[in-house]
RODO-2510 file (C-alpha; in nm, 4 decimals, decimal comma):
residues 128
     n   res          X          Y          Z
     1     x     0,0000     0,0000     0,0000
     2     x     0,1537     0,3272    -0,0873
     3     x     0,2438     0,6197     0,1672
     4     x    -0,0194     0,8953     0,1952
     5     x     0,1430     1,2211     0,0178
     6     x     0,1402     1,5400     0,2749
     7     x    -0,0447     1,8252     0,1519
     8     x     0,2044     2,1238     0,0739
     9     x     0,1445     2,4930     0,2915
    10     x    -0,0506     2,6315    -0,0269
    11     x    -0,2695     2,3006    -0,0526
    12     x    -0,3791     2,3247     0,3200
    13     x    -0,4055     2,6784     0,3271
    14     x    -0,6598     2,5724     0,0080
    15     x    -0,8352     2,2881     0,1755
    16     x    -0,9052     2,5406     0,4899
    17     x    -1,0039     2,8221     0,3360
    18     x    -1,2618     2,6115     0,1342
    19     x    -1,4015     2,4770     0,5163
    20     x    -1,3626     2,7708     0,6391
    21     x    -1,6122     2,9340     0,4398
    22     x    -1,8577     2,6474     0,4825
    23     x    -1,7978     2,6745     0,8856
    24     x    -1,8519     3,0450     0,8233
    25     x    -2,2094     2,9851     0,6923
    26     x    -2,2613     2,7754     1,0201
    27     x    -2,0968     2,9882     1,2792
    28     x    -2,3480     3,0638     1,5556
    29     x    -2,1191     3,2378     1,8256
    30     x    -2,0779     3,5880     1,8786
    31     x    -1,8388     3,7650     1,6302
    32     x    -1,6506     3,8322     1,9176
    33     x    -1,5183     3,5014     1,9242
    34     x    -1,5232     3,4140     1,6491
    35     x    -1,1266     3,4679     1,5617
    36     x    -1,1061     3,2235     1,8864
    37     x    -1,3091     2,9559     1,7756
    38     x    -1,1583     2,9585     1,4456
    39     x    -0,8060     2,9168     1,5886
    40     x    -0,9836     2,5673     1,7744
    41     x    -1,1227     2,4772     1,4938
    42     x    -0,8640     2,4465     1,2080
    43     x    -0,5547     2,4891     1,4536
    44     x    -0,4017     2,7655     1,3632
    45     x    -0,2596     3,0639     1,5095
    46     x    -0,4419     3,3851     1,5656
    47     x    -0,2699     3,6195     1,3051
    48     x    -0,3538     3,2778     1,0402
    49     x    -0,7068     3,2896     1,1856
    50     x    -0,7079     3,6488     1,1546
    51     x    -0,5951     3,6594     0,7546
    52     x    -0,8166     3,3460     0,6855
    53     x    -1,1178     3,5163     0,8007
    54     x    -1,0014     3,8638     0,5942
    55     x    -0,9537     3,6251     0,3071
    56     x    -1,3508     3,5166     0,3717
    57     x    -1,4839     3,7974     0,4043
    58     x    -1,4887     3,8593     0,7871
    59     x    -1,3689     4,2970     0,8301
    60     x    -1,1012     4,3677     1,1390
    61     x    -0,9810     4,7146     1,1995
    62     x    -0,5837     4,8041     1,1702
    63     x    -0,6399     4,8326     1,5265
    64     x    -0,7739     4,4893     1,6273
    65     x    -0,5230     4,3134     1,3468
    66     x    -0,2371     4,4895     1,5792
    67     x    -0,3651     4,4098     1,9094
    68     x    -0,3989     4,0486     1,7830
    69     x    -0,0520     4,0217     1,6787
    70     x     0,0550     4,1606     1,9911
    71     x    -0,1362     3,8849     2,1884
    72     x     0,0054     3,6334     1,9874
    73     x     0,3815     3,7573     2,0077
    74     x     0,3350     3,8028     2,3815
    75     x     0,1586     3,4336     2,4079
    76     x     0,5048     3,2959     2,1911
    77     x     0,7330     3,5538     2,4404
    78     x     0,5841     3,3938     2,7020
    79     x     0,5940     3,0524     2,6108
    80     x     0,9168     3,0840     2,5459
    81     x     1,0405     3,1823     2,8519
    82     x     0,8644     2,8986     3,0384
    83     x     1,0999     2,6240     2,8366
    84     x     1,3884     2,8089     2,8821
    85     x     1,2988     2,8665     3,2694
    86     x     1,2496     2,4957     3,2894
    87     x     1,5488     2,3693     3,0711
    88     x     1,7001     2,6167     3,3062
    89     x     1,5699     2,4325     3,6398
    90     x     1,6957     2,0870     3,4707
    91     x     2,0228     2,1921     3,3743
    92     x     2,0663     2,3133     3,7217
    93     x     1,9921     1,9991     3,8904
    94     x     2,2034     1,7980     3,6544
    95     x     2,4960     2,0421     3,7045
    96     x     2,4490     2,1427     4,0818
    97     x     2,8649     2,1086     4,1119
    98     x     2,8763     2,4020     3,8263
    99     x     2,9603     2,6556     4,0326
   100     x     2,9746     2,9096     3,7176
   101     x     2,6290     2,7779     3,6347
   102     x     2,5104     2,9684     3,9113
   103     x     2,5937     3,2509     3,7828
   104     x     2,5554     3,2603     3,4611
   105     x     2,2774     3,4698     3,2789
   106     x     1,9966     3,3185     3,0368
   107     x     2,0458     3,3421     2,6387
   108     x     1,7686     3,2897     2,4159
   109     x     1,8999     3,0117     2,1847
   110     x     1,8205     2,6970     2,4081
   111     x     2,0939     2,5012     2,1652
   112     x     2,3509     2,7528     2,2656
   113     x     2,2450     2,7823     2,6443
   114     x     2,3087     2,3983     2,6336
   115     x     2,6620     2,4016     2,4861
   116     x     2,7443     2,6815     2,6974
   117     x     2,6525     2,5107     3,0258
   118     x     2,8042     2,1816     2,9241
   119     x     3,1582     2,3643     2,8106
   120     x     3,1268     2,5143     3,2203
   121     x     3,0707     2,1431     3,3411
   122     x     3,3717     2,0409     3,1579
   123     x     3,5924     2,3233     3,2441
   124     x     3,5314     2,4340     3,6082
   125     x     3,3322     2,1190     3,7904
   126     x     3,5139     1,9502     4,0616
   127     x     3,3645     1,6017     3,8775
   128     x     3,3811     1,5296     3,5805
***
């Protein structure tokens, strides 16, 4: 039986757009939400949700298009300082010995923080 081929960006951009527009016609929640229950639905992002629903027809002000891209980069922001806080809290406990680990200040590239911490360990850790 042969493999399944994965739909390209442009084809499911396609394929939503064409349910999007029949979930449109269906939609009974308040317009409010409706940016919300879009996201849910197809599993997307708000400023996709956002441009989908343009692209259907749906009007947003300059002003609500900004304040939901804010929202979204502060949900991302956000997000990403919760991994790094906890790859932070694991690295600690692995390398409690590190004394320059305590110390040292967070960078934003979690594959750099690693090498960083692990070039300490080797360098200035009573065990090795």
């Amino acid at each position: 039986m042969a493999k399944k081929k994965k739909l390209t960006k442009a084809e499911r951009k396609e394929a939503r757009l064409r349910k999007g527009k029949q979930w449109l016609f269906t939609y009974t929640g308040s317009p409010k939400k409706m940016n919300k229950h879009y996201r849910e639905r197809f599993h997307v992002d708000a400023v996709t949700a956002a441009k989908d629903l343009q692209e259907l027809g749906v009007n947003y002000t300059q002003e609500q298009l900004d304040q939901i891209k804010r929202a979204e980069e502060q949900r991302l922001r956000q997000r990403r300082m919760e991994r790094e806080a906890k790859e932070r809290e694991r690295l600690a406990e692995l390398y409690e010995d590190c004394k320059v680990l305590r110390l040292w200040t967070i960078k934003y590239d979690l594959l750099h923080l690693r090498t960083i911490v692990l070039g300490c360990f080797l360098l200035n850790c009573d065990n090795r």
